[in-house]
Phi, psi and omega in degrees: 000128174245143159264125193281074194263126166236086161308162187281161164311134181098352185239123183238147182186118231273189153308302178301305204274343176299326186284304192302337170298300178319262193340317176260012177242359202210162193282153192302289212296339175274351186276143186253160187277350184205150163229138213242107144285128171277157177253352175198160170238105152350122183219127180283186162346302192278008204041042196248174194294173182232088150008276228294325172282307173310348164287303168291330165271357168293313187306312209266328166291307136016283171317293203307311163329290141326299166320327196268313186294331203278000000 
């Protein structure tokens, strides 16, 4: 599971520390395994987040990922 974090200005927070929050606040299997910061989360007309791009930059961070390890 990956978490999309777009902090607000003025706030700064690592990888590490968001997961050990996630890990002492939420069930083991609910905690996510990776965090992708973003400088914004995509929103549609209705203000609600846009799925579908967050799916694609996962897909596509995902690629780089695997390319570089390969």
């Amino acid at each position: 599971m990956i978490a999309f974090v777009a902090l607000r200005d003025g706030f700064t927070a690592g990888d590490n520390e968001l997961l050990e929050l996630a890990r002492n606040r939420i069930a083991d299997y609910k905690a996510p395994e990776r965090i992708l910061f973003l400088p914004v989360l995509t929103k549609g007309l209705t203000g609600k987040v846009q799925r579908r791009d967050l799916r694609t930059i996962a897909l596509v961070s995902l690629e780089i990922e695997l390319t570089v390890s390969a």
